[in-house]
N, C-alpha and C positions, 0 to 999 in steps of 0.2 A: 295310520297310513304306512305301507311296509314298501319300501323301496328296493328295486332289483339291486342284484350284487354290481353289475355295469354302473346302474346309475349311483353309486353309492363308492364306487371308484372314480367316478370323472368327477362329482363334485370333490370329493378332498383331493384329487388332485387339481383340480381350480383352485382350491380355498390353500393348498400348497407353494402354490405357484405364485398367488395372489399374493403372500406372505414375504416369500422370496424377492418378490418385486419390491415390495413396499420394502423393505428392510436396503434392498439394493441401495436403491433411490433416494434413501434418508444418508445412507451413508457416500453418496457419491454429492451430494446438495453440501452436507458440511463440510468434506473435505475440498470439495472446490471452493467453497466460500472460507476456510481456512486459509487455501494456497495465494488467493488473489488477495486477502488484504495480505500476508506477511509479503507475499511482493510489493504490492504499493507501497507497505511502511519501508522495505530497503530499497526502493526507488528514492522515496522521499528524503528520505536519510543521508542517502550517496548526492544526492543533489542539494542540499543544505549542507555538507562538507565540504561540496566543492566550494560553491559561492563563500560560503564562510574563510575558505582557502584566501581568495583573492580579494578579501579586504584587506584594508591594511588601514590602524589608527594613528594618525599623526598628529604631531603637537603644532601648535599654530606657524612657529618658524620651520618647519619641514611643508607642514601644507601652503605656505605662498611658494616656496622653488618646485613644488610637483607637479612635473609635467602632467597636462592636460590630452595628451598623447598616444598618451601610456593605457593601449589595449588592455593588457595582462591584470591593471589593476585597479580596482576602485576605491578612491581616497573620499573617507569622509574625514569630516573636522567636525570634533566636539567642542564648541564652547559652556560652557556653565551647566553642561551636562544634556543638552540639547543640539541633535547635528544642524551647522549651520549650512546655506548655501553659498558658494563663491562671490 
């Protein structure tokens, strides 16, 4: 089967085009799936710095005078290696 020189142009430029696409596509899939986790890991990250910021461990005669007040920070108390509650 001998195919005209037209039709023989429009298919490899389909099977061109087609190629193009697909290769596009592949690489716009991983690099957006790249960008969104390395954000969410330095989301996660700056957000477990901060809170980690605002603890604070105190030994058992610091934590009976710590005020219960106090926005800025969260007191836990360790006894025997387990945080107790007040």
């Amino acid at each position: 089967m001998k195919l005209s020189i037209r039709l023989r142009i429009i298919l490899w430029f389909l099977l061109s085009t087609f190629f193009i696409l697909s290769l596009t596509a592949t690489l716009v899939f991983f690099i957006s799936n790249s960008v969104m986790r390395r954000t969410t890991k330095n989301y996660f990250i700056s957000a477990v710095e901060e809170n980690t910021d605002k603890l604070k461990m105190l030994s058992e005669a610091e934590y009976e005078t710590a005020s219960e007040f106090d926005a800025d920070d969260i007191f836990i108390h360790y006894k025997n290696r387990l945080p107790t509650d007040r």
